[in-house]
N, CA, C and O atoms as a GROMACS GRO file, in nm:
protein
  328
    1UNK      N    1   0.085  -0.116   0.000
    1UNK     CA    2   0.000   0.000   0.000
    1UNK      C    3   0.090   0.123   0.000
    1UNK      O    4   0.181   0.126   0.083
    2UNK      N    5   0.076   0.206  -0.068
    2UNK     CA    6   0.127   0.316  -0.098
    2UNK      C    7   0.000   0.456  -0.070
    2UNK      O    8  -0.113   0.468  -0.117
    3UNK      N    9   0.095   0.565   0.045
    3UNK     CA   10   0.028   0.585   0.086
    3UNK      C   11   0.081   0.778   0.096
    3UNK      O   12   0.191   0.783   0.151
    4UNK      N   13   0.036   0.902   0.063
    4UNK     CA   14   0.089   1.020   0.070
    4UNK      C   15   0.163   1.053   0.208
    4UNK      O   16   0.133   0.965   0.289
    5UNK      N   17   0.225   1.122   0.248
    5UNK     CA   18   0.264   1.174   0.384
    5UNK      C   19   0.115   1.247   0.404
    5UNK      O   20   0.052   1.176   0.483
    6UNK      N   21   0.054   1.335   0.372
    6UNK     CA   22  -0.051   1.457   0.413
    6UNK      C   23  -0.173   1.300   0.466
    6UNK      O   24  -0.217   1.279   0.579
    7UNK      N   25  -0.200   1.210   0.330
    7UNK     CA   26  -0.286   1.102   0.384
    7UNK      C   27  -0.265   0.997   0.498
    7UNK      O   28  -0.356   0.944   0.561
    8UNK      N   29  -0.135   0.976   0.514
    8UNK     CA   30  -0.071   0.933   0.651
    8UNK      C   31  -0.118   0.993   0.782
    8UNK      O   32  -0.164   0.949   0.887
    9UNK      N   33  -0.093   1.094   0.739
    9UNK     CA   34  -0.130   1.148   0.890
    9UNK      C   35  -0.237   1.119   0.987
    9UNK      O   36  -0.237   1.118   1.110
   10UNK      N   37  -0.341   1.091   0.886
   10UNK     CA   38  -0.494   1.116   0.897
   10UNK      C   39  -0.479   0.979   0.910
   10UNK      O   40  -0.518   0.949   1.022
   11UNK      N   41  -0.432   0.858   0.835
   11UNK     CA   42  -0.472   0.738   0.857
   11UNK      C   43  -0.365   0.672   0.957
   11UNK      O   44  -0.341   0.562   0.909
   12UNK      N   45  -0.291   0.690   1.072
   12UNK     CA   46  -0.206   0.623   1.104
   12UNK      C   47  -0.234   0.516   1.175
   12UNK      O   48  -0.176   0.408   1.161
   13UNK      N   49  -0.319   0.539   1.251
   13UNK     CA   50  -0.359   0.351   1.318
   13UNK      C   51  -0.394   0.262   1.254
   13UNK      O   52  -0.375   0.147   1.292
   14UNK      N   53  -0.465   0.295   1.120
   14UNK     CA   54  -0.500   0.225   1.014
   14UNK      C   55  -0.355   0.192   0.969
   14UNK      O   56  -0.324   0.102   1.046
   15UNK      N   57  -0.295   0.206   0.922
   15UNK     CA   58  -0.173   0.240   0.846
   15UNK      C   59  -0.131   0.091   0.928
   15UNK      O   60  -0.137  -0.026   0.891
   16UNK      N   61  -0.084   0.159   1.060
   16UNK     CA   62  -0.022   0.030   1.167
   16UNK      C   63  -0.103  -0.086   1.112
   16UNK      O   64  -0.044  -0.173   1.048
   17UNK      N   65  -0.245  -0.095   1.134
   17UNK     CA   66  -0.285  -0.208   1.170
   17UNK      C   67  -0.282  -0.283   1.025
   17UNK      O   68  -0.278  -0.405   1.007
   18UNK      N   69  -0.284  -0.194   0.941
   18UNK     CA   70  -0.253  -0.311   0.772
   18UNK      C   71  -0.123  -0.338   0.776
   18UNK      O   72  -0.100  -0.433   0.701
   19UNK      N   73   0.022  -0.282   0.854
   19UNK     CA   74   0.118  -0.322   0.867
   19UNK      C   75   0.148  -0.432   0.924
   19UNK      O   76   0.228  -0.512   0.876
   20UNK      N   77   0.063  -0.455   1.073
   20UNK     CA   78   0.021  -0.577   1.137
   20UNK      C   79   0.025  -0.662   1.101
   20UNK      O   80   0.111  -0.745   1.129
   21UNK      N   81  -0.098  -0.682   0.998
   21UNK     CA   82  -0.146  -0.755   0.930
   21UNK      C   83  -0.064  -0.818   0.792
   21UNK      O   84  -0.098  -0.881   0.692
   22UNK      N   85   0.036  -0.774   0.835
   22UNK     CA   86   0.060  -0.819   0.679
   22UNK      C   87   0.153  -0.740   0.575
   22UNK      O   88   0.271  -0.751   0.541
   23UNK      N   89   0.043  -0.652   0.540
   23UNK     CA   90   0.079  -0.567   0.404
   23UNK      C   91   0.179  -0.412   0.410
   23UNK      O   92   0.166  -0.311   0.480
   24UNK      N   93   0.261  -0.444   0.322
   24UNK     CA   94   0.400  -0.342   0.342
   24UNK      C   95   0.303  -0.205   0.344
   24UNK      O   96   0.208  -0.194   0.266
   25UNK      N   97   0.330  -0.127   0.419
   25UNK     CA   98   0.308   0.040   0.362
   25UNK      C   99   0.432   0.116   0.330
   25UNK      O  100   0.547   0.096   0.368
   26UNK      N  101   0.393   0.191   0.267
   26UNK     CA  102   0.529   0.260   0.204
   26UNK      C  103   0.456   0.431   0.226
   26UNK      O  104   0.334   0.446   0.213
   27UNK      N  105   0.527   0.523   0.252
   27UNK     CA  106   0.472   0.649   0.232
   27UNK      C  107   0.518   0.731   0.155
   27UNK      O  108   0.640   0.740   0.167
   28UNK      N  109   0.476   0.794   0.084
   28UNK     CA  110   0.545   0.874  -0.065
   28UNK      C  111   0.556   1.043  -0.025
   28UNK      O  112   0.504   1.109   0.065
   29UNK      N  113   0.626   1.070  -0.107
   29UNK     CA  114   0.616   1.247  -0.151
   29UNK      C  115   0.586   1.279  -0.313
   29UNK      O  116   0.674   1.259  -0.396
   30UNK      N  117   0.500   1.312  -0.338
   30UNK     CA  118   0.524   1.363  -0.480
   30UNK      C  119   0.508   1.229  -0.527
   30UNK      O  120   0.548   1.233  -0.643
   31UNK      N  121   0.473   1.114  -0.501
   31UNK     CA  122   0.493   1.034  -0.576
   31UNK      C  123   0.601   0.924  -0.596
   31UNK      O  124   0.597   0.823  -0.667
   32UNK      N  125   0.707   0.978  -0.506
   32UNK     CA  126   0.787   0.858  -0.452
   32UNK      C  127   0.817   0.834  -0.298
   32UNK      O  128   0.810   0.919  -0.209
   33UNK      N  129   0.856   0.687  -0.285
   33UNK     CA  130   0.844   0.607  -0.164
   33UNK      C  131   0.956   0.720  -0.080
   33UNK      O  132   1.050   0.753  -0.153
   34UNK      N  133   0.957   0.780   0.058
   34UNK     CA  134   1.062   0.837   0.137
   34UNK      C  135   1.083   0.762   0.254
   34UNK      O  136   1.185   0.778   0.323
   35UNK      N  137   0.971   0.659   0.290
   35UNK     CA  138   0.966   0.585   0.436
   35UNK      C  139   0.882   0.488   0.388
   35UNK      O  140   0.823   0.490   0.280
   36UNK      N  141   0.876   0.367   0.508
   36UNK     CA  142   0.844   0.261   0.470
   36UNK      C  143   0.791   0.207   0.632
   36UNK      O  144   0.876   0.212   0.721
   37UNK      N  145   0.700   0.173   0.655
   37UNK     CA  146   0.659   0.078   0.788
   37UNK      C  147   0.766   0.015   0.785
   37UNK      O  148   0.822  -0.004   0.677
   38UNK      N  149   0.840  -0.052   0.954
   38UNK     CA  150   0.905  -0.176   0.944
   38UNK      C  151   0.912  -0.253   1.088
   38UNK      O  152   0.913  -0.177   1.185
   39UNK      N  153   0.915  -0.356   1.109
   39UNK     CA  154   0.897  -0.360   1.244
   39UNK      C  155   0.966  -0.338   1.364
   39UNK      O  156   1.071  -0.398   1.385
   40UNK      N  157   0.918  -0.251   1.453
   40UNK     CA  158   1.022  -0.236   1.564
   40UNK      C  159   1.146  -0.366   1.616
   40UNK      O  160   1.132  -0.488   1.630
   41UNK      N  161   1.244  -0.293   1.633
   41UNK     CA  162   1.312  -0.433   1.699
   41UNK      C  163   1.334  -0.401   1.841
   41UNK      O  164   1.355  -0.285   1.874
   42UNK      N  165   1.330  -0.496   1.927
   42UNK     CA  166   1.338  -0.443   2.111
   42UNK      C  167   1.532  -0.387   2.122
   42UNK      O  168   1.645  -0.400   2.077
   43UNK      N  169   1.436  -0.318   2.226
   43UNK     CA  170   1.578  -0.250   2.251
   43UNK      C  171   1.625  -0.322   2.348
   43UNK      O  172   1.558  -0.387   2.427
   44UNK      N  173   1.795  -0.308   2.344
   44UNK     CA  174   1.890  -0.394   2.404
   44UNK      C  175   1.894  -0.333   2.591
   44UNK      O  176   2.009  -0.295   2.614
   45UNK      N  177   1.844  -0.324   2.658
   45UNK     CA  178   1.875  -0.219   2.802
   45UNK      C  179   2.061  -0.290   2.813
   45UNK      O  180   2.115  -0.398   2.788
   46UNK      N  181   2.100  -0.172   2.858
   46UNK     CA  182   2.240  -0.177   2.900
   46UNK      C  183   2.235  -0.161   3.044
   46UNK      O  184   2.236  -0.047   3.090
   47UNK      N  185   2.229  -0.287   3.141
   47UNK     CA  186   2.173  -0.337   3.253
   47UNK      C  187   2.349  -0.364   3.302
   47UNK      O  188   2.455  -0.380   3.241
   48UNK      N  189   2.315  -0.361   3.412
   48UNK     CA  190   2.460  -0.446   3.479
   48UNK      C  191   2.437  -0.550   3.448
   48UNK      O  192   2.537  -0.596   3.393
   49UNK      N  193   2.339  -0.636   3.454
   49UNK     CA  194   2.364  -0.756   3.377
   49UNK      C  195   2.348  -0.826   3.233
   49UNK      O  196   2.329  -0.943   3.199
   50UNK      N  197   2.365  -0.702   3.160
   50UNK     CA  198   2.411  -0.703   2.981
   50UNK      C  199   2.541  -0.669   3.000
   50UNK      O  200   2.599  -0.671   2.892
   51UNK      N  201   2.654  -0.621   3.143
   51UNK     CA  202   2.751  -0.577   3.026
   51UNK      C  203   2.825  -0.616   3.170
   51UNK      O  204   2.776  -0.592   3.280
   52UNK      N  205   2.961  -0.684   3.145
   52UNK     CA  206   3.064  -0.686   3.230
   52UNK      C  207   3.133  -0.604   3.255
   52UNK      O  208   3.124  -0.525   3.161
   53UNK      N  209   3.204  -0.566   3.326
   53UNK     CA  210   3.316  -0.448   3.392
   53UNK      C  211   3.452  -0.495   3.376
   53UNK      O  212   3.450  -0.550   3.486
   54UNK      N  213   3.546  -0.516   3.341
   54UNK     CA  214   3.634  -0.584   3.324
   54UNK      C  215   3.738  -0.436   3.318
   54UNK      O  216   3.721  -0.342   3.240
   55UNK      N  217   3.836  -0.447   3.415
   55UNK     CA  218   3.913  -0.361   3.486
   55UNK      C  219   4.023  -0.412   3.436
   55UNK      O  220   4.060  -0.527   3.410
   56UNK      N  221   4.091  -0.260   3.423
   56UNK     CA  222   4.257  -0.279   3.363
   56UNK      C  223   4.271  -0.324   3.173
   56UNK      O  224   4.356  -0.384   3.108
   57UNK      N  225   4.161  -0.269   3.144
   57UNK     CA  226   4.114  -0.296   2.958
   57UNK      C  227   4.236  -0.158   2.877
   57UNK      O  228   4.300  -0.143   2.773
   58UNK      N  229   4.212  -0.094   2.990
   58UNK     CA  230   4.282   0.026   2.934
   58UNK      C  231   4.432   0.066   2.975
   58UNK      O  232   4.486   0.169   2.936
   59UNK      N  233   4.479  -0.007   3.040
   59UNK     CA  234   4.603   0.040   3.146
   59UNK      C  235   4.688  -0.029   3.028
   59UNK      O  236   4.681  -0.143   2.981
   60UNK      N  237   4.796   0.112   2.988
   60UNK     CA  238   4.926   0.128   2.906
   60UNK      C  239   4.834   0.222   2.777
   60UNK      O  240   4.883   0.298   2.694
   61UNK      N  241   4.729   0.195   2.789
   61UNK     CA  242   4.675   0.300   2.671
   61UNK      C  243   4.671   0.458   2.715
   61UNK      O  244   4.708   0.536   2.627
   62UNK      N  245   4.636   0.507   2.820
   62UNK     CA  246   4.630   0.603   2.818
   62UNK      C  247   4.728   0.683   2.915
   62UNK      O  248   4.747   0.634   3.026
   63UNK      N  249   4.794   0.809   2.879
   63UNK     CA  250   4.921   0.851   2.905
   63UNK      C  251   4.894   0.988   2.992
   63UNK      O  252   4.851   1.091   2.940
   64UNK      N  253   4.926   0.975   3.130
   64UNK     CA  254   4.892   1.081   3.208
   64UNK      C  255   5.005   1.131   3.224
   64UNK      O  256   5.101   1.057   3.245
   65UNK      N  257   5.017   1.251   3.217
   65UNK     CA  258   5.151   1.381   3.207
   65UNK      C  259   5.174   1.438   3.347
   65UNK      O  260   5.086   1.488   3.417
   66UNK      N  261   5.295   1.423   3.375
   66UNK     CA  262   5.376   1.455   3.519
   66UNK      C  263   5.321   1.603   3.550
   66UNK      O  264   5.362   1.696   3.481
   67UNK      N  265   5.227   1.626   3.652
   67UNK     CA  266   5.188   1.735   3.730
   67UNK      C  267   5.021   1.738   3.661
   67UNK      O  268   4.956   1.842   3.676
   68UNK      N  269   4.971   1.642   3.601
   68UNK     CA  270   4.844   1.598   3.610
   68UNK      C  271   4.733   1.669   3.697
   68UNK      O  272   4.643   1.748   3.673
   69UNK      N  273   4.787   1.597   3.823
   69UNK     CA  274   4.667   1.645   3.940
   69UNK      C  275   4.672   1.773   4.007
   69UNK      O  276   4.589   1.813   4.088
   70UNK      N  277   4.793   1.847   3.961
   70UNK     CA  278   4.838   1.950   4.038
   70UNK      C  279   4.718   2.049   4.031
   70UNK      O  280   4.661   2.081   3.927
   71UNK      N  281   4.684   2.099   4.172
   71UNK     CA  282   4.559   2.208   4.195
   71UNK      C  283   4.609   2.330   4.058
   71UNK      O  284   4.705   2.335   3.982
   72UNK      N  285   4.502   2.408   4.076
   72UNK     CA  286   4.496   2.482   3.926
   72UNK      C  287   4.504   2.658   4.057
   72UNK      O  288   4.480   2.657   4.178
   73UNK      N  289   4.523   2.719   4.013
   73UNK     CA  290   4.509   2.882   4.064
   73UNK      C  291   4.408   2.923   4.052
   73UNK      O  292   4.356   2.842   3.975
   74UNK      N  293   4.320   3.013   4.080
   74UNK     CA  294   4.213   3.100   4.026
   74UNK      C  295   4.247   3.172   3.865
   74UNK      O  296   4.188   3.170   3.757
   75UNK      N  297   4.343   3.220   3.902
   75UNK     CA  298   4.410   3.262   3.786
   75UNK      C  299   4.420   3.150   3.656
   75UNK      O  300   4.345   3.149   3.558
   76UNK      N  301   4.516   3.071   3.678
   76UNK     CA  302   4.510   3.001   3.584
   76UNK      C  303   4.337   2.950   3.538
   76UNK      O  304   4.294   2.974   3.426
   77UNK      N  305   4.279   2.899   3.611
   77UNK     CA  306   4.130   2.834   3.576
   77UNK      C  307   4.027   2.978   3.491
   77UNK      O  308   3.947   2.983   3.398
   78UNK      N  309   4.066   3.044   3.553
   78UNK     CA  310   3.970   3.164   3.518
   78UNK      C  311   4.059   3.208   3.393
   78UNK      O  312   3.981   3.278   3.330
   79UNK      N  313   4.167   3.206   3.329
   79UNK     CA  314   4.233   3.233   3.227
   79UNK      C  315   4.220   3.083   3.085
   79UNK      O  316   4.210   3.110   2.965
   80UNK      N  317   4.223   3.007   3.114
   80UNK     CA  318   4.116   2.898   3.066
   80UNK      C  319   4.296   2.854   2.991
   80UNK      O  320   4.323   2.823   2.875
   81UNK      N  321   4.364   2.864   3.081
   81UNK     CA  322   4.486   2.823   2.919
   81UNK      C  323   4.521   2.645   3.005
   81UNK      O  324   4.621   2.577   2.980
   82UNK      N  325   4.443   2.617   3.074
   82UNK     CA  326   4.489   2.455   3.119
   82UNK      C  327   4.362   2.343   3.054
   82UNK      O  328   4.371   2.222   3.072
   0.00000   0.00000   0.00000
């Protein structure tokens, strides 16, 4: 089923439910297809228990520079050059 954007609007639960059912919808502009019904896919939750923690993945990759932590001045912070 091929179907306008302006006529979409007006028909969208309809729209769904012939998608439901079955039959592709496609929605046009002018006369050609720009979108297409398709079916949702579930989303993945990123749970503590989807994803392991695995510590020390990064240690030798990243390179911290001698005076790192050193407190900052007012001056310096408020001069923005750190």
């Amino acid at each position: 089923m091929d179907v306008s954007i302006a006529e979409a609007e007006g028909r969208l639960a309809e729209l769904i439910r012939a998608f439901e059912n079955g039959e592709p919808v496609v929605i046009t502009r002018d006369g050609k297809a720009v979108a297409q019904l398709a079916p949702a896919t579930p989303a993945t939750p990123a749970t503590p228990a989807s994803r392991q923690v695995r510590f020390g993945t990064m240690r030798g990759r990243i390179d911290m520079k001698p005076g790192w932590d050193r407190p900052l001045t007012e001056d310096e912070f408020l001069a923005g050059d750190v």
